[in-house]
RODOSE-224154 format. One record per residue: x, y, z of N, C-alpha, C in turn. Coordinates in steps of 0.001 Angstrom, whole numbers, plus 500000, padded with zeros to 6 digits. Last residue first. Example, Ala and Ser with C-alpha at 12.3 -4.5 7.8 and 13.67 -1.06 7.14 Angstrom:
2
512850497750507080513670498940507140512900500030507870
513190494310507800512300495500507800513200496700507800
***
This chain:
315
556534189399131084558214189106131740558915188212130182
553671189754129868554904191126129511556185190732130514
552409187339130099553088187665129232553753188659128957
552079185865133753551792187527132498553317186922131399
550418183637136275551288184098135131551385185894134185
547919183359137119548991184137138275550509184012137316
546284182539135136546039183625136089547369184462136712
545848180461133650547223180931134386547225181850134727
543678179193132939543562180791132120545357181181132936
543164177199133907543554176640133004543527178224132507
543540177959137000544708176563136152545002177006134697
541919179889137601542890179724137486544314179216136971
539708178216136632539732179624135728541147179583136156
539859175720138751539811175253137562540082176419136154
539525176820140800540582176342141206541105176292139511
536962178479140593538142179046140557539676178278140843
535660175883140939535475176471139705536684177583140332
536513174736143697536928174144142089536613174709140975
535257176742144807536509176133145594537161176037143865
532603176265144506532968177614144086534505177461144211
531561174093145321531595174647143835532497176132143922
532107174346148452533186173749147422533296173898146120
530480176107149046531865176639149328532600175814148292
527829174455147945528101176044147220529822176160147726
528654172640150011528295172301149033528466173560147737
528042174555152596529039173676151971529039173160150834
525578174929151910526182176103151885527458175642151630
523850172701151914523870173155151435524971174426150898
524808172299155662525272171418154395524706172091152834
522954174217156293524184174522156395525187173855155501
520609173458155890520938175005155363522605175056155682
520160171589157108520252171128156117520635172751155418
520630172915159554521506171622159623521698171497157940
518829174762159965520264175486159899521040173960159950
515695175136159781516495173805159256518106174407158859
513685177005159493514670176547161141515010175676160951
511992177858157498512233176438158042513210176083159415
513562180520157674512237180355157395511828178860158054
516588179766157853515671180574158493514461180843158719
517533177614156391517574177769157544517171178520158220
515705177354154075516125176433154869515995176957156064
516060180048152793514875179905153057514329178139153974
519088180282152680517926181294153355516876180351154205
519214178511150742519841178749152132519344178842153306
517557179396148957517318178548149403518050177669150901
519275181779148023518154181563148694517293180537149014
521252180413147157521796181088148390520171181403148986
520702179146144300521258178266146054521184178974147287
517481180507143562519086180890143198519665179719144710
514915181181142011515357180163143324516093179780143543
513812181627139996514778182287140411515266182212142160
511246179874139391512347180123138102513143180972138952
509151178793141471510694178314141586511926178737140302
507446180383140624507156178715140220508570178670140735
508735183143139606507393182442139518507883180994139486
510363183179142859509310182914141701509405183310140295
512403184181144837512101182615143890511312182162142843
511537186597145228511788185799146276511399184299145877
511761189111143298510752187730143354510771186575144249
513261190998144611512350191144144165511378190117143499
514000190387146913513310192312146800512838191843145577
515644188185146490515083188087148031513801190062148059
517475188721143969516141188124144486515279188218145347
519354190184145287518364191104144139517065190206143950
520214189536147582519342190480147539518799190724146562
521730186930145760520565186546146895519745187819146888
524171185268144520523527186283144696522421185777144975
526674183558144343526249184139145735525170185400145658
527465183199141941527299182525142650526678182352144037
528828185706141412527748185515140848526817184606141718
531421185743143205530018186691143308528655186725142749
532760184079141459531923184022142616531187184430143315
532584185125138706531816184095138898531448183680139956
533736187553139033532531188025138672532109186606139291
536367186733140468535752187246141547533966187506140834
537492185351138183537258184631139335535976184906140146
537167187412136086536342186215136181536357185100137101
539309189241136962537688188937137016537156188401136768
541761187486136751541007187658138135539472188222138504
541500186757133867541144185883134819540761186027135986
542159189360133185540615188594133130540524187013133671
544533189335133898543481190556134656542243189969134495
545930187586132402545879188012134041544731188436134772
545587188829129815544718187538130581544700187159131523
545702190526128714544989191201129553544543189845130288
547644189835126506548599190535127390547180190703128942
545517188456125028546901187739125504547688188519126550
544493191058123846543786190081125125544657189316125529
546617192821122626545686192892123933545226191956124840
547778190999120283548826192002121645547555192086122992
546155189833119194547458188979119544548088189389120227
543328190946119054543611189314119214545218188936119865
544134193555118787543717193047119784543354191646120218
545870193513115752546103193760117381545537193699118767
543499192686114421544836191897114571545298192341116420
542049194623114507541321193316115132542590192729115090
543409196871113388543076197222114774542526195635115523
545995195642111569544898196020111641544052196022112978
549636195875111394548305195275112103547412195790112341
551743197540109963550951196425109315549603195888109751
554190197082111790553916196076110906552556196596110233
553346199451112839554882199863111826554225198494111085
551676199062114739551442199725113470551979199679112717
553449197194116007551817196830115525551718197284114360
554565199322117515555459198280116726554690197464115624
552595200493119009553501201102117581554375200128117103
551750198448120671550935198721119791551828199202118400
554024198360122152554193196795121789552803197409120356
554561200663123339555862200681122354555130199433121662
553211200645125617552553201306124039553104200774123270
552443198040127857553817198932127045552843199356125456
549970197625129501550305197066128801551102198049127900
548765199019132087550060198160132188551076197641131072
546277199727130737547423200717130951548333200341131178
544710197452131249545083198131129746546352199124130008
544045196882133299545357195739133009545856196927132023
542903198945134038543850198708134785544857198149134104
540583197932132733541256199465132114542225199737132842
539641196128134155539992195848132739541238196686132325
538482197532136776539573196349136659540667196174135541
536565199033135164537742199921135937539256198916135927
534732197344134380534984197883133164536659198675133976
533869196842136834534576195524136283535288196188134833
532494198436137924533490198158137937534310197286137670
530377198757135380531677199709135718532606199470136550
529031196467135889530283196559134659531004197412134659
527443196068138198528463195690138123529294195880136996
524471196957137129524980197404138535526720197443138685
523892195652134720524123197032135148524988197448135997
524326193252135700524930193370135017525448194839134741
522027192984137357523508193072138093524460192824137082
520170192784135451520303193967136602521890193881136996
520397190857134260520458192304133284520762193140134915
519714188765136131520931189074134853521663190366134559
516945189203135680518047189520137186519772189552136687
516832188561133310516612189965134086517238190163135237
517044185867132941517406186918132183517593188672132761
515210185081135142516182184746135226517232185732134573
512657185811134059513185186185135546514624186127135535
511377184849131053512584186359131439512871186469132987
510565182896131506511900183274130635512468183917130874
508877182756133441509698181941134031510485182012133378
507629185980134193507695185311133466509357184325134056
507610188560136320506427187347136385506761186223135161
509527190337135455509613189268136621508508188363136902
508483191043132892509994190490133362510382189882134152
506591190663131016506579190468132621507371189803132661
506173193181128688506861191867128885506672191612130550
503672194086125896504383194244127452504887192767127930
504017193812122543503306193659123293504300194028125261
504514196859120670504749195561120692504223195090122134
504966199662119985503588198738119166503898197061119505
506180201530121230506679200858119963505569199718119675
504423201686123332504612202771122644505144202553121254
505064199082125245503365199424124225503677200433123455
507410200090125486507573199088124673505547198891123909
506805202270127539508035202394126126508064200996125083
506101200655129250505019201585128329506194201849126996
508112199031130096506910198759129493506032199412128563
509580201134131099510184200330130212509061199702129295
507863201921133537508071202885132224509131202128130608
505452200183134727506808200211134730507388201101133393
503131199637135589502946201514135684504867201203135216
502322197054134751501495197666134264502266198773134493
505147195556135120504164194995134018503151196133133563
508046197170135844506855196769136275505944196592134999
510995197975135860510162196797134742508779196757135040
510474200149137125510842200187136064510105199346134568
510588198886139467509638199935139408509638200212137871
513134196899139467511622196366139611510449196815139451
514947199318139517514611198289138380513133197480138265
514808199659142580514808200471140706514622200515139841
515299197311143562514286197991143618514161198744142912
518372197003142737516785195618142139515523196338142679
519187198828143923519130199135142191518100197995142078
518670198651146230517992200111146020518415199372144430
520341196120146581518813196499147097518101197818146630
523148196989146632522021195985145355520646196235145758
523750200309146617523417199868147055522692198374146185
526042202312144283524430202030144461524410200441145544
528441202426143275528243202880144361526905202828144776
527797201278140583528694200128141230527879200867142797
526852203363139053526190202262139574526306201590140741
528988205254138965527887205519139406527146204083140207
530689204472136869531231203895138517530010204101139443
531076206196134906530817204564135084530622203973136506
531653208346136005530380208261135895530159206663135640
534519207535135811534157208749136927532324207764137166
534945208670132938535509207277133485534248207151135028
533572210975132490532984210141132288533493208899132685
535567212627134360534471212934134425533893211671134115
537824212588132943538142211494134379536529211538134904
538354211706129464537791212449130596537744211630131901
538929209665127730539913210538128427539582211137129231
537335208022125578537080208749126788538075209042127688
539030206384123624538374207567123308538150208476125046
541180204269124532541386204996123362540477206075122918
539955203893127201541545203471126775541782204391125787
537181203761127321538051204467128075539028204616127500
536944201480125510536759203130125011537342203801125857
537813199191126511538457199855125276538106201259125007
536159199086128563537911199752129036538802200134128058
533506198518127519534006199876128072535488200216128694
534208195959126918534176197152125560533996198378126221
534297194672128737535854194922128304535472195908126966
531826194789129681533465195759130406534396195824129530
530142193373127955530482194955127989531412195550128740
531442190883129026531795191502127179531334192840127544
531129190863131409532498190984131079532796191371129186
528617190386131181529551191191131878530238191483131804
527806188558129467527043189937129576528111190781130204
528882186687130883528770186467128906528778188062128904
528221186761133208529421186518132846529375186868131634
525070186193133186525823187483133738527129187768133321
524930183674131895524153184677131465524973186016131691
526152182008134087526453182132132706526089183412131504
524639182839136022526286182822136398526720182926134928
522187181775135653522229182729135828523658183333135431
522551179085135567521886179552134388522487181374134443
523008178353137932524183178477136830523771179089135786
521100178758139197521774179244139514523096179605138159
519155176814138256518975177968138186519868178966138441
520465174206139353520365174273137487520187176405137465
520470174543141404521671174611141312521554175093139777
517472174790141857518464175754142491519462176051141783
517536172083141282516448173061140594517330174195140665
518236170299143139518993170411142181518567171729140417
516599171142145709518270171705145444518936171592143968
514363169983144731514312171264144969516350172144144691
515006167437144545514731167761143781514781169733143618
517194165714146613516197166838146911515464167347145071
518771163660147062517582163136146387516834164493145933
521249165139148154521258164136146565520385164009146171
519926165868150538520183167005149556520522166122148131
520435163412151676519081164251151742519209164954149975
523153163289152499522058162466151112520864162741150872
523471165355153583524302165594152291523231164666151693
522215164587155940521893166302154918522153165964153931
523834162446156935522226162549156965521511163559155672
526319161800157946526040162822155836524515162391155915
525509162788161251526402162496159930526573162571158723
524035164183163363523150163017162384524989162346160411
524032165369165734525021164571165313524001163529164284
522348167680166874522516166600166841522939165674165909
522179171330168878522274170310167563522875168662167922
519213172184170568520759171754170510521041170785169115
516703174236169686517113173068170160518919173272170400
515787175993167891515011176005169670515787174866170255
516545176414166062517364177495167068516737177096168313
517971173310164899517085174405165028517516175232166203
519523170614163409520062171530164622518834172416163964
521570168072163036520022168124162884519864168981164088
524412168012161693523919167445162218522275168001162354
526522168651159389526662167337159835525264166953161422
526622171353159580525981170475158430525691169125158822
527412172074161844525935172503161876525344171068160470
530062172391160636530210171562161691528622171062161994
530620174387159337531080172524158346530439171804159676
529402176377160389528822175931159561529298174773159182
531975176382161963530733176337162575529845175455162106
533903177462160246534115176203160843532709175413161478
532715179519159358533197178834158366533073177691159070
532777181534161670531415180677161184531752179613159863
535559181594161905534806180624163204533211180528162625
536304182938160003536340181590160019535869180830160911
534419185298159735534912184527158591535171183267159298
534128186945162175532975186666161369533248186104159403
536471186301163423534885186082164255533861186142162882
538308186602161723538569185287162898537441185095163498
538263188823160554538335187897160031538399186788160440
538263190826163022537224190767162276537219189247161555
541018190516163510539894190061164164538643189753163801
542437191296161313542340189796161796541401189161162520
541500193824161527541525193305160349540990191778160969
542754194782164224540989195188163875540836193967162813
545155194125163948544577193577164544543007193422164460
547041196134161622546035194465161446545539193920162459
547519197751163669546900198362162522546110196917162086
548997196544165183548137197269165949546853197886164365
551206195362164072549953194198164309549057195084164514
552862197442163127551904197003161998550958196335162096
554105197930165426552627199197165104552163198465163893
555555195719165822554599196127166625553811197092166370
556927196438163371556235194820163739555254195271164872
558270198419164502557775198782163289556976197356163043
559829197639166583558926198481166947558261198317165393
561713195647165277560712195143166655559413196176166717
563158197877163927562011197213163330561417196286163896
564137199493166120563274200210164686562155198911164517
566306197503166898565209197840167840563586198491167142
568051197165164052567156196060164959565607196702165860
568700199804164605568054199768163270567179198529163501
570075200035166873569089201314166415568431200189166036
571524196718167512572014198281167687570416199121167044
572750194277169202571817194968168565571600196091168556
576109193246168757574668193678169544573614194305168421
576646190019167054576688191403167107575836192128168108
578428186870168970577093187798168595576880189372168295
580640186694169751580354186369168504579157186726168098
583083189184171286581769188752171180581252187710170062
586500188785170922585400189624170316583869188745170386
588389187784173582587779187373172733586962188078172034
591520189089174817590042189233174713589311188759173130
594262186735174826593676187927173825592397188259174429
595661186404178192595074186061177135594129187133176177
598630185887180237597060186549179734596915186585178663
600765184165180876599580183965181643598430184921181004
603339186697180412602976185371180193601821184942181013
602083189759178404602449188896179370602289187249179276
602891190510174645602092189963175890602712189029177209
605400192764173738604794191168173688603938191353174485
605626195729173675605119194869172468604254193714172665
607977195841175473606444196036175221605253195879174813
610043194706174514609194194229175619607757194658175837
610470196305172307610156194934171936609400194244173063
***
């Protein structure tokens, strides 16, 4: 019993209240430390040639800057400039023209190539071959094309004197420039946009088609009420990324009509360009560019909202 008790004067040892840190802690200090080493290249990259010219540029807009000079603090000098410009609002009209054209075009033949993938082309060969394009350089396909369409030696042409109808100057005409540049990066881009599609498609539970069938639902039924409703995630995120990318096209112009005829393909981004580099006007080339960051800000703020993008109907 004497044994038992504790002396008089000493006291329980207290148990630490902090656990130590044992293996599994130390693991993942280390496992934080090989993941920055892997994102550092990443971040970096993204810190010198994303946001410090991001910041640069909000900063260039605001003032009256060439490369031979120092820039100078002129305030929404640009921006009201650019309200009166006639030229910018030419741009902008031309631009959208375009964005609309490509989109309509784009995304209706992707999504009719992820249906065939889906339900006929099974081969990984021809999935495979869609993709051809995409891996083409824009500069080598608007040069491809430009040899193509050409008015007099362009083989599209002769194929069209051959059918007895007259030759089109695809890029010399102020109808068709626009249309055409269209067509090109419509080419260029539906396979992979047709790949995106055929992504959502496979996500989407078979069981929800055979249930389809058992009812009753004719192949247009079912793709009105099971497919596109279930693919609207997915087409919203391409139609984020087709419309901003649209928004930003420049090489297929800049090779091959560098705005013309007459200003019909005188897209915002080349007029960017042709501001701040040609003109050594990187003040009013820069406020311009702002101006494009924010359209583009609110038109995907706006596909998002109202298509719920970051929602799905299969929870």
């Amino acid at each position: 019993m004497a044994s038992s008790t504790l002396r008089a004067g000493t006291r329980r040892p207290i148990p630490s209240a902090l656990p130590r840190k044992g293996p599994k802690a130390r693991r993942g200090r280390s496992d934080a430390r090989i993941a920055m080493v892997f994102i550092a290249p990443a971040l970096i990259g993204l810190v010198a040639f994303y946001i410090v010219p991001t910041f640069r540029g909000l900063y260039l807009s605001f003032t009256d800057y060439s490369i031979l000079g120092d820039p100078e603090w002129v305030g929404m000098k640009n921006y009201q400039a650019i309200a009166k410009d006639p030229m910018f609002w030419n741009s902008l009209w031309v631009t959208v023209e375009y964005v609309v054209i490509n989109i309509v075009l784009q995304t209706s033949i992707a999504l009719g190539l992820a249906l065939l993938m889906h339900n006929v082309a099974k081969s990984i060969l021809v999935r495979g071959a869609l993709l051809l394009p995409y891996l083409m350089a824009n500069v080598i396909a608007a040069l491809l094309w430009f040899w193509m369409l050409d008015y007099q030696i362009g083989i599209v042409n002769q194929v069209i004197e051959w059918l007895g109808l007259p030759r089109v100057a695809f890029f010399g005409s102020q109808i068709w420039a626009i249309p055409t540049q269209a067509l090109i990066n419509t080419w260029r881009n539906m396979g992979y946009t047709a790949l995106l599609i055929f992504a959502g498609l496979q996500a989407i539970p078979g069981s929800l088609y055979e249930a389809a069938s058992l009812d009753g639902s004719s192949p247009g039924q079912t793709f009105r009420k099971i497919t596109l409703p279930l693919l609207r995630p997915v087409l919203a995120l391409v139609l984020v990324m087709t419309v901003t990318g649209s928004f930003q096209v420049f090489d297929t112009v800049a090779v091959t009509t560098q705005g013309g005829p007459i200003n019909a393909t005188r897209v915002l981004q080349y007029l960017i360009f042709q501001r701040a580099f040609n003109e050594q006007d990187f003040g009013y080339g820069s406020a311009i560019a702002v101006i494009l960051f924010l359209i583009l800000m609110v038109v995907a703020f706006i596909q998002m909202k109202f298509l719920r993008g970051n929602e799905s109907d299969l929870d």
